[in-house]
Short mmCIF file of the C-alpha atoms (twelve columns), coordinates in Angstrom:
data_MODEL
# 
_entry.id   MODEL 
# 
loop_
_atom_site.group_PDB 
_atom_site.id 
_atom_site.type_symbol 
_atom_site.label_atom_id 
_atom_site.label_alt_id 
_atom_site.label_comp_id 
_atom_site.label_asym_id 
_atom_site.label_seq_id 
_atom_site.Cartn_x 
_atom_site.Cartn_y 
_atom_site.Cartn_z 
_atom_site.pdbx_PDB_model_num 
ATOM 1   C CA . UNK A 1   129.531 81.259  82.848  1 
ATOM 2   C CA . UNK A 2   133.107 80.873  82.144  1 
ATOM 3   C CA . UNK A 3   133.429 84.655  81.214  1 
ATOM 4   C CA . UNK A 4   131.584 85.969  84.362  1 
ATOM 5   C CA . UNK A 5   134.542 83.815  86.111  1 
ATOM 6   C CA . UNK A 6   137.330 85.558  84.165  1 
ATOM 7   C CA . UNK A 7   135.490 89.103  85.003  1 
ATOM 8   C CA . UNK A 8   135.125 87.500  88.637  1 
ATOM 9   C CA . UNK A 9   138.846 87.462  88.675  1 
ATOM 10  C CA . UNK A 10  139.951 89.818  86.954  1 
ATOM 11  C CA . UNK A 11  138.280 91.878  89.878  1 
ATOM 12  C CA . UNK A 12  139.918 90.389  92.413  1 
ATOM 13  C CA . UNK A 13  143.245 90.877  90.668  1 
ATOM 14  C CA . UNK A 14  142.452 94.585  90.772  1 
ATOM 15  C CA . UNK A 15  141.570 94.768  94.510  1 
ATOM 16  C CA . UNK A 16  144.630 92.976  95.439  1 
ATOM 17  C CA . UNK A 17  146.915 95.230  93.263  1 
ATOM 18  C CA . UNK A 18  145.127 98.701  94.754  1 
ATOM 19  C CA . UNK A 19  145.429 96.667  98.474  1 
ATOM 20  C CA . UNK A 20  149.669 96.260  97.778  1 
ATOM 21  C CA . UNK A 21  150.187 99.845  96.341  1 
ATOM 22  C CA . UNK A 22  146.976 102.117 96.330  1 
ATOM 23  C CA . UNK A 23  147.969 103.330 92.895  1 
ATOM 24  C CA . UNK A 24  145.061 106.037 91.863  1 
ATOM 25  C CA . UNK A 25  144.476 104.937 88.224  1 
ATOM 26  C CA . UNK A 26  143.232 101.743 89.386  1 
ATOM 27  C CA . UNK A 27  141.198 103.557 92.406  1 
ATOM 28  C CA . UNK A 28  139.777 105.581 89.595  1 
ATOM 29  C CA . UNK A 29  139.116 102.720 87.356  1 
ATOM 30  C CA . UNK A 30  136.945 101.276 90.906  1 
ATOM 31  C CA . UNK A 31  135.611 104.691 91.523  1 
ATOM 32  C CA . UNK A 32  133.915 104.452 87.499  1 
ATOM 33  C CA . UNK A 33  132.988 100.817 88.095  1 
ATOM 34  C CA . UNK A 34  131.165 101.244 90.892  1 
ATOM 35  C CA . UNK A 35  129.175 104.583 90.468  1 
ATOM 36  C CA . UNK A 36  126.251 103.290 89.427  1 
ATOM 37  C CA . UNK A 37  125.816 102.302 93.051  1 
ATOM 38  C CA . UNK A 38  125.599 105.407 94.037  1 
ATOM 39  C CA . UNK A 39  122.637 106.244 92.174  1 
ATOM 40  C CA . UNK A 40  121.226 103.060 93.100  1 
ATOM 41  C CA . UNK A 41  121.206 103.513 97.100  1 
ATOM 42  C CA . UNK A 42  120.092 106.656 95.888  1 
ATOM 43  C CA . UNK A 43  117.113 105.886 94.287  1 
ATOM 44  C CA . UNK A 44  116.362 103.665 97.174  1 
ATOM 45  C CA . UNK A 45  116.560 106.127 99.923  1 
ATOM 46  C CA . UNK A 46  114.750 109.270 97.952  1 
ATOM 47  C CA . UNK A 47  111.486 107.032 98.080  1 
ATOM 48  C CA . UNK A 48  109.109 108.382 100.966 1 
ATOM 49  C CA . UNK A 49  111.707 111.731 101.220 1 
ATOM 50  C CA . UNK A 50  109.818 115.089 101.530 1 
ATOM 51  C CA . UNK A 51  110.560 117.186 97.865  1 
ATOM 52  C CA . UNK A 52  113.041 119.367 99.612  1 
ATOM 53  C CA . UNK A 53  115.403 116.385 99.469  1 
ATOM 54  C CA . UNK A 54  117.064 116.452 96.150  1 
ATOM 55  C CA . UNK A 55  118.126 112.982 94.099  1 
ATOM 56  C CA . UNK A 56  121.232 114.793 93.249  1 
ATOM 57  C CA . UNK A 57  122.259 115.435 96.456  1 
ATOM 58  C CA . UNK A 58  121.868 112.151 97.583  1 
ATOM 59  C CA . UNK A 59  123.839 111.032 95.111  1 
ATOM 60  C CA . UNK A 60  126.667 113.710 96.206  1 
ATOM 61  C CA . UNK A 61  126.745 112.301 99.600  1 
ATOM 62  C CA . UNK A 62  126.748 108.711 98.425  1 
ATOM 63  C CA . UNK A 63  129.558 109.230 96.282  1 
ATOM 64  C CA . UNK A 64  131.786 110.120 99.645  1 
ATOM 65  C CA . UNK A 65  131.155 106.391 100.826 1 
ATOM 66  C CA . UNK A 66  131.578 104.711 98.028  1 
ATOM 67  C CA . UNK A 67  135.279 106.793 98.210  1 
ATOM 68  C CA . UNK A 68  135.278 105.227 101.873 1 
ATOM 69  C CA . UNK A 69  134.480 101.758 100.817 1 
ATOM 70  C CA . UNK A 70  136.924 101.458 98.258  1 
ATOM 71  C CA . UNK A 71  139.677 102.758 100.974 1 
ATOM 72  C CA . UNK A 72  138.600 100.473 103.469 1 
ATOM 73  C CA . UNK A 73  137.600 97.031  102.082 1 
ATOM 74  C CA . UNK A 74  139.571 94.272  101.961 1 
ATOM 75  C CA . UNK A 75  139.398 91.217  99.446  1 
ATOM 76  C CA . UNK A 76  140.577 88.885  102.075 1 
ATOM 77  C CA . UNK A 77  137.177 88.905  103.778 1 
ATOM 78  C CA . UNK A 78  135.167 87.101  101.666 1 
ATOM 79  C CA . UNK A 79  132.601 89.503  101.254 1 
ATOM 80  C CA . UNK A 80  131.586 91.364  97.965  1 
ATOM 81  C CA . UNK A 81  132.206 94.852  97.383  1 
ATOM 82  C CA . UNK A 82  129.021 95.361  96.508  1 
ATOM 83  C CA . UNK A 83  127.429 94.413  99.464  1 
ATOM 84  C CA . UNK A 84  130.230 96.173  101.644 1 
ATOM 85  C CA . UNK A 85  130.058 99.408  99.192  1 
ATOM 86  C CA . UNK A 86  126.031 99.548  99.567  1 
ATOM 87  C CA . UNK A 87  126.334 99.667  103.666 1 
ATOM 88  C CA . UNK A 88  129.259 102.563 103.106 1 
ATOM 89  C CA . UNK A 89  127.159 104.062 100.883 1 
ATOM 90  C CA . UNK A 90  123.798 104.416 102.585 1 
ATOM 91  C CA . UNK A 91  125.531 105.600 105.637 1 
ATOM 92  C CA . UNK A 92  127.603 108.028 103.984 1 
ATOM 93  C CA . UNK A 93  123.941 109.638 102.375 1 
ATOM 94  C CA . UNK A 94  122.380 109.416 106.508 1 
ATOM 95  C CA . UNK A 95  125.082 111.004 107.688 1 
ATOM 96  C CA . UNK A 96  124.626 113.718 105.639 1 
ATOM 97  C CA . UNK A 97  121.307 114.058 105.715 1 
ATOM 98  C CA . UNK A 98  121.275 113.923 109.921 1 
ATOM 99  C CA . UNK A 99  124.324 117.004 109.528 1 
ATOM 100 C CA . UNK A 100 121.561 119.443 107.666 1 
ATOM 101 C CA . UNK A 101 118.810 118.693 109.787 1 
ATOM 102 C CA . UNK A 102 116.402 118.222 107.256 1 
ATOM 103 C CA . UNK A 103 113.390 116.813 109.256 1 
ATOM 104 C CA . UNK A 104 110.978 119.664 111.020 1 
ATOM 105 C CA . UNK A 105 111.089 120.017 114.427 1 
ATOM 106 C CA . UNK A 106 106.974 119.713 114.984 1 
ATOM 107 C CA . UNK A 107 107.186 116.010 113.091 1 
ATOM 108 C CA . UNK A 108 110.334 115.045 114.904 1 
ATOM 109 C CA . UNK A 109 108.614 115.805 118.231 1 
ATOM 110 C CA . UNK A 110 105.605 113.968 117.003 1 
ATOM 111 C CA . UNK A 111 107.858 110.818 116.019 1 
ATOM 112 C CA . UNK A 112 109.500 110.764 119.487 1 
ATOM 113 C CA . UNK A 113 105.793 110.880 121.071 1 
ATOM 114 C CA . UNK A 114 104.457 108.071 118.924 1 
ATOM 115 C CA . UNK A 115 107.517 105.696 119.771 1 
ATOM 116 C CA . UNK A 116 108.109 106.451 123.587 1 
ATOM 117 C CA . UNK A 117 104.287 105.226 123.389 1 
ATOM 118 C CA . UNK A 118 104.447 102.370 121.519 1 
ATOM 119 C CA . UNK A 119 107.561 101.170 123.209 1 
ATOM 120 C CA . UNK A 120 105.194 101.845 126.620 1 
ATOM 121 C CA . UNK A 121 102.387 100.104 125.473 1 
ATOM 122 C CA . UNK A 122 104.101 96.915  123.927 1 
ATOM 123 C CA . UNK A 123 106.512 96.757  127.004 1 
ATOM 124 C CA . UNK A 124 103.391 96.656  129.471 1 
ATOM 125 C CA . UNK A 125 101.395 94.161  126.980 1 
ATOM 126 C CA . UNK A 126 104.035 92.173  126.185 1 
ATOM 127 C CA . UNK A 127 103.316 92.145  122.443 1 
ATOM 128 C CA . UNK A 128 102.545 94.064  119.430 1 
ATOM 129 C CA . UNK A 129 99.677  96.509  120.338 1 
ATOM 130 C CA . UNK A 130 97.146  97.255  117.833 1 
ATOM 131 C CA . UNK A 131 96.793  100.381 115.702 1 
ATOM 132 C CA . UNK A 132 93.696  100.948 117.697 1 
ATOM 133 C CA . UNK A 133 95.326  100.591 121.353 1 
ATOM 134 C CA . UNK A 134 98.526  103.142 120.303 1 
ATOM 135 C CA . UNK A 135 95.560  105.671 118.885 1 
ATOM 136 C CA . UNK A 136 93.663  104.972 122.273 1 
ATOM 137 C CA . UNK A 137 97.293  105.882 123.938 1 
ATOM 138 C CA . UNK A 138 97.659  109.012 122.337 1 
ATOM 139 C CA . UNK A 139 94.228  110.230 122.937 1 
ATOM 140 C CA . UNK A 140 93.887  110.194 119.321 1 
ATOM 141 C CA . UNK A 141 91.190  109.072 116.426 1 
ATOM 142 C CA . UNK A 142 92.083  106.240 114.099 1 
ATOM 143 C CA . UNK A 143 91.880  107.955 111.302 1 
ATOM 144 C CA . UNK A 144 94.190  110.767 112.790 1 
ATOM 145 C CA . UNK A 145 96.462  107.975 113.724 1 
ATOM 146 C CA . UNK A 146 96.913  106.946 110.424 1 
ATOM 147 C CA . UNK A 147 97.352  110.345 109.002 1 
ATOM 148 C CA . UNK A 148 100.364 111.408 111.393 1 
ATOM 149 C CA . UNK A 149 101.872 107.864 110.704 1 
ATOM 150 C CA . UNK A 150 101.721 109.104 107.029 1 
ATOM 151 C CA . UNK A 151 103.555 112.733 107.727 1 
ATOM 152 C CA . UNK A 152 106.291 111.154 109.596 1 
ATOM 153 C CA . UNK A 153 106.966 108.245 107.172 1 
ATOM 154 C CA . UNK A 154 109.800 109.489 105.854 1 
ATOM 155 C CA . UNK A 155 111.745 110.039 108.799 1 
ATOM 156 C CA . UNK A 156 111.612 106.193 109.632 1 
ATOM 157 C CA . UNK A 157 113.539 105.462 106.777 1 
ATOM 158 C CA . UNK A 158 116.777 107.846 108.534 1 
ATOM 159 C CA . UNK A 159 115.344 106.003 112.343 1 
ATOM 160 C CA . UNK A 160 116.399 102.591 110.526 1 
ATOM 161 C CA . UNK A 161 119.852 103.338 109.871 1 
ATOM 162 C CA . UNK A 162 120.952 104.681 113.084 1 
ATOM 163 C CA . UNK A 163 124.044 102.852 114.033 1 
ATOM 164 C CA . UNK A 164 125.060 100.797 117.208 1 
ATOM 165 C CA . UNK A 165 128.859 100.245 117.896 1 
ATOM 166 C CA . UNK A 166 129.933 96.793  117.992 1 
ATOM 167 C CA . UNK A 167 132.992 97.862  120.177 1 
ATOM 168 C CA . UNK A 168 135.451 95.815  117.775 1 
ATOM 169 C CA . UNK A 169 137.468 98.168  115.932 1 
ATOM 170 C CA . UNK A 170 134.356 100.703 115.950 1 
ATOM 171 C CA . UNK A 171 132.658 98.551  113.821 1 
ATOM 172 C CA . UNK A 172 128.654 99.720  112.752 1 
ATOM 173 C CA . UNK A 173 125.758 97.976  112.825 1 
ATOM 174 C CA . UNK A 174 122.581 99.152  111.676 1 
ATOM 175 C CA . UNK A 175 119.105 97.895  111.840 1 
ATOM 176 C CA . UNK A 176 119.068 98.289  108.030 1 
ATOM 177 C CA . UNK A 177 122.122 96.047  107.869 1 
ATOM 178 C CA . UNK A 178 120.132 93.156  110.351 1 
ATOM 179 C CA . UNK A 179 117.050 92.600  107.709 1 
ATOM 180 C CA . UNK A 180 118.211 89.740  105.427 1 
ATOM 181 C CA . UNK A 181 116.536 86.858  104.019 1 
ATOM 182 C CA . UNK A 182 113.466 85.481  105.366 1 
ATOM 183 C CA . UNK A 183 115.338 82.432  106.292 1 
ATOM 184 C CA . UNK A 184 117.868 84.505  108.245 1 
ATOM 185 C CA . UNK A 185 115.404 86.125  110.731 1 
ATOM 186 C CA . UNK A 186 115.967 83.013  113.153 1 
ATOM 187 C CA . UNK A 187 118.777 84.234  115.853 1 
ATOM 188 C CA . UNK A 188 119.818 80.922  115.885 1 
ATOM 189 C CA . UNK A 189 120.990 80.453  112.296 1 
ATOM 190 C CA . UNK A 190 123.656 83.646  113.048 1 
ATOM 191 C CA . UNK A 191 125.096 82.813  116.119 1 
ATOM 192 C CA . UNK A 192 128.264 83.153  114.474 1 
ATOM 193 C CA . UNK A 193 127.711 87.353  114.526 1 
ATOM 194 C CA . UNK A 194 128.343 89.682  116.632 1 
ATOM 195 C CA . UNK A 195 126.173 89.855  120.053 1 
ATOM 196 C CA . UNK A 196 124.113 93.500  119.253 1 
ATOM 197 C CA . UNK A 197 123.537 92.348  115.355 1 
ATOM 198 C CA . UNK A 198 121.607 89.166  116.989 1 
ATOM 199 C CA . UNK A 199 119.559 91.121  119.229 1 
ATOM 200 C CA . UNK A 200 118.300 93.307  116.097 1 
ATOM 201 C CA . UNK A 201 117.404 90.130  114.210 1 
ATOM 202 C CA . UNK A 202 115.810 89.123  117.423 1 
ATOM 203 C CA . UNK A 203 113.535 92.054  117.437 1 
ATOM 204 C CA . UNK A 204 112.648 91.853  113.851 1 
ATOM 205 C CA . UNK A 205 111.630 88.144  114.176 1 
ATOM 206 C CA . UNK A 206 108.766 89.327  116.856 1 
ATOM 207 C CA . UNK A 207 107.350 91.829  114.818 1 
ATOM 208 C CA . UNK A 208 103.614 91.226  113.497 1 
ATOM 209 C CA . UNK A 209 103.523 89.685  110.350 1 
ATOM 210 C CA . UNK A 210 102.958 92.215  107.574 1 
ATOM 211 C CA . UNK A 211 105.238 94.367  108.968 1 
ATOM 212 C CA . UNK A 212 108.510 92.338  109.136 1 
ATOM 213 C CA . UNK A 213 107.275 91.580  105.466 1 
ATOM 214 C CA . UNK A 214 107.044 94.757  104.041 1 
ATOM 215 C CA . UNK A 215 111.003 94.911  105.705 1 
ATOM 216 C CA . UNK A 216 112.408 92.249  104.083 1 
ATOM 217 C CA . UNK A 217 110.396 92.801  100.945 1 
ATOM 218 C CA . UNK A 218 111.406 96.117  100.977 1 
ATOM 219 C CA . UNK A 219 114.997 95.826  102.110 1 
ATOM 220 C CA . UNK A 220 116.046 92.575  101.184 1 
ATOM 221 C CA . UNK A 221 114.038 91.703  98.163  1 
ATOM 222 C CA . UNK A 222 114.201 95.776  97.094  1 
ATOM 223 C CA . UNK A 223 110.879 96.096  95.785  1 
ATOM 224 C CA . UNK A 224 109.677 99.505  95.547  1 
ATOM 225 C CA . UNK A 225 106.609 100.850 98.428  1 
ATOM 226 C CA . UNK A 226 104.036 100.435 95.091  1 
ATOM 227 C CA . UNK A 227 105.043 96.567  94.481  1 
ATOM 228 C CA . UNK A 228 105.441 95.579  97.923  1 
ATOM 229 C CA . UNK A 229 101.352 97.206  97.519  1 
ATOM 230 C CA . UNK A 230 100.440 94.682  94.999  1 
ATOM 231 C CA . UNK A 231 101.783 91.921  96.467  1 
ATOM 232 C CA . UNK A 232 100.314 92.367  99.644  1 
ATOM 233 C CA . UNK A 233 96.900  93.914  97.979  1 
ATOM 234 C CA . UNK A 234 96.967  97.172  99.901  1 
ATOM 235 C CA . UNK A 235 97.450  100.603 99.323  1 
ATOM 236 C CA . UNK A 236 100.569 102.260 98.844  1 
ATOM 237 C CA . UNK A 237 100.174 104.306 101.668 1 
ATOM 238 C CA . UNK A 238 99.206  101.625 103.919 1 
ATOM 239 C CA . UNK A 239 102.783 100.129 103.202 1 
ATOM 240 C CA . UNK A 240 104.071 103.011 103.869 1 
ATOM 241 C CA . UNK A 241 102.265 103.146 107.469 1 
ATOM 242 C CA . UNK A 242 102.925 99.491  107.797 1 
ATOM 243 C CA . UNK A 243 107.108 100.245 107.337 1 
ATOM 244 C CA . UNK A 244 106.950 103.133 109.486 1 
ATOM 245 C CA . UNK A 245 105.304 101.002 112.616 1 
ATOM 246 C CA . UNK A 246 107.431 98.528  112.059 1 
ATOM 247 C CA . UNK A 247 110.320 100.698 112.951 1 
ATOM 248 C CA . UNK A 248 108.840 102.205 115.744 1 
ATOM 249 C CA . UNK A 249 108.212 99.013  117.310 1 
ATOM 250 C CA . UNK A 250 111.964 97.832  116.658 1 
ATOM 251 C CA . UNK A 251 113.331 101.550 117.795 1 
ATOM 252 C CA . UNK A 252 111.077 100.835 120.993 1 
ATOM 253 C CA . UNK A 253 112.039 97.167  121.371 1 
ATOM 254 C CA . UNK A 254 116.096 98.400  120.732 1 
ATOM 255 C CA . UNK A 255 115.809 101.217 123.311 1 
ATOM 256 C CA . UNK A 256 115.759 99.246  126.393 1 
ATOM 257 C CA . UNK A 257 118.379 96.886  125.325 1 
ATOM 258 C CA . UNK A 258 120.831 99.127  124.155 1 
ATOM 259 C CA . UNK A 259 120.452 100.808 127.236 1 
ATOM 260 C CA . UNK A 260 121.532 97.909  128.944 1 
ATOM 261 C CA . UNK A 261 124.284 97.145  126.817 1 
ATOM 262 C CA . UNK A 262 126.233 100.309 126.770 1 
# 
C-alpha cells in the first residue's frame, strides 16, 4: 500500500514539473509510461473491425492522442490520466479511421436506413420496438434482419463515439464517454455534469435491458463480445447484434434532441 502511495506521488510530482516547464525528457519519460495504453484502446476498438483494419494502425493513430493527452491534461483536475488519456486516445484512433473512409458505401447506406427506421418506429411507439416490428418496417425477414445487423456491426462501434460539443471551451462528449457504472445510469446522481452528457445517460437508462447491459459490460466493465456471451448465455454474435441495436436506438433517441439543442 504504502509503495503504490510513493509511486502515486511520485507521479504527480512529474505532472506538475512537465505542467511548470514542459521539459521533453520528462514528456518522454510519460510518453514510455503510458504506451501500453495505446495498445490497450487498441485492442478494444479492433474487436468487431472488418480485416482491412490493421491492429498496427490503430495503434499509430492512438499514439497521436496519447501525445494530445499528455499536452493537454492538467493534475489540478482531479481526474486520472488514465482515464483522461483513454478518451484522447480512442478519439484520436476515430478520427482517423472517419479521415480514410474505411466503411463501404452499400453498408453505410444500409446503417442510415436501419436507424432513420428505428428512430421512426420507437418515436411513434413510444418505446423500444421489437426486432420483429423494425424487420416488419423494413419489409424485411427476421432472419435477414439479423444478418444485416451482423454486416454492419462494426460500424456501430465508430456511431458510438461521435462527439457532441459541450460549447465550454469546445469541450467533447461522446456517447462512449456517458456509459459508466450501473449505478451511474440514473440522471439524477450526475446533475453536477454538463446538460448534453445528462441527456446521453438519459437515453441509455431507457434502453431495453440486455442491451444497456451488454454497454456497460462491454464499456465499463471491458469484457470482451465472447464473455459478455457467457455471462448472458448467448451467442457471440447475438451480442454483437444486441450492441449494435443498442446504438441505433441511442443514435435515434440523440437525433432529435441534438437537433433541438444546437
Amino acid at each position: 500500500m504504502g509503495e503504490n502511495l510513493l509511486a502515486e506521488k511520485k507521479e504527480e510530482l512529474l505532472w506538475r514539473e512537465y505542467r511548470k516547464n514542459r521539459d521533453p525528457h520528462i514528456r518522454d519519460t510519460l510518453v514510455r509510461q503510458y504506451a501500453p495504453l495505446v495498445k490497450y484502446v487498441a485492442g478494444k476498438v479492433a474487436v468487431g473491425m472488418p480485416h482491412n483494419v490493421e491492429f498496427d494502425d490503430l495503434v499509430g493513430y492512438g499514439v497521436f492522442g496519447l501525445f494530445d493527452a499528455i499536452e493537454k491534461f492538467d493534475p489540478n483536475k482531479h481526474v486520472k490520466f488514465k482515464t483522461y488519456a483513454v478518451t484522447r486516445i480512442r478519439g484520436a484512433i476515430f478520427d482517423e479511421l472517419r479521415s480514410i473512409d474505411w466503411v463501404p458505401r452499400s453498408v453505410r447506406q444500409k446503417t442510415r436506413e436501419i436507424e432513420e427506421t428505428v428512430r421512426r418506429l420507437e418515436a411513434s411507439l413510444g418505446r423500444a420496438a421489437s426486432d420483429q416490428e423494425i424487420a416488419d418496417s423494413l419489409d424485411i425477414s427476421i432472419k435477414e434482419f439479423e444478418k444485416t445487423m451482423l454486416k454492419i456491426s462494426g460500424t456501430s462501434i465508430l456511431s458510438l463515439n461521435d462527439v457532441w460539443y459541450t460549447g465550454e471551451d469546445n469541450d467533447k462528449v461522446s456517447i462512449a464517454d456517458s456509459i459508466e457504472s450501473p449505478h451511474s445510469l440514473n440522471p439524477d446522481v450526475i446533475v453536477e455534469k454538463d446538460e448534453i452528457k445528462r441527456v446521453i445517460v438519459q437515453a441509455i437508462h431507457e434502453l431495453p435491458e440486455k442491451e444497456k447491459t451488454v454497454l456497460v459490460l462491454y464499456y465499463y466493465e471491458d469484457l470482451t463480445l465472447k464473455e459478455i456471451g457467457q455471462v448472458l448465455d448467448v451467442t457471440e454474435s447475438r451480442v454483437s447484434q444486441l450492441h449494435t441495436k443498442a446504438i441505433m436506438r441511442l443514435r435515434g433517441k440523440l437525433t432529435n434532441i441534438k437537433k433541438g439543442i444546437m
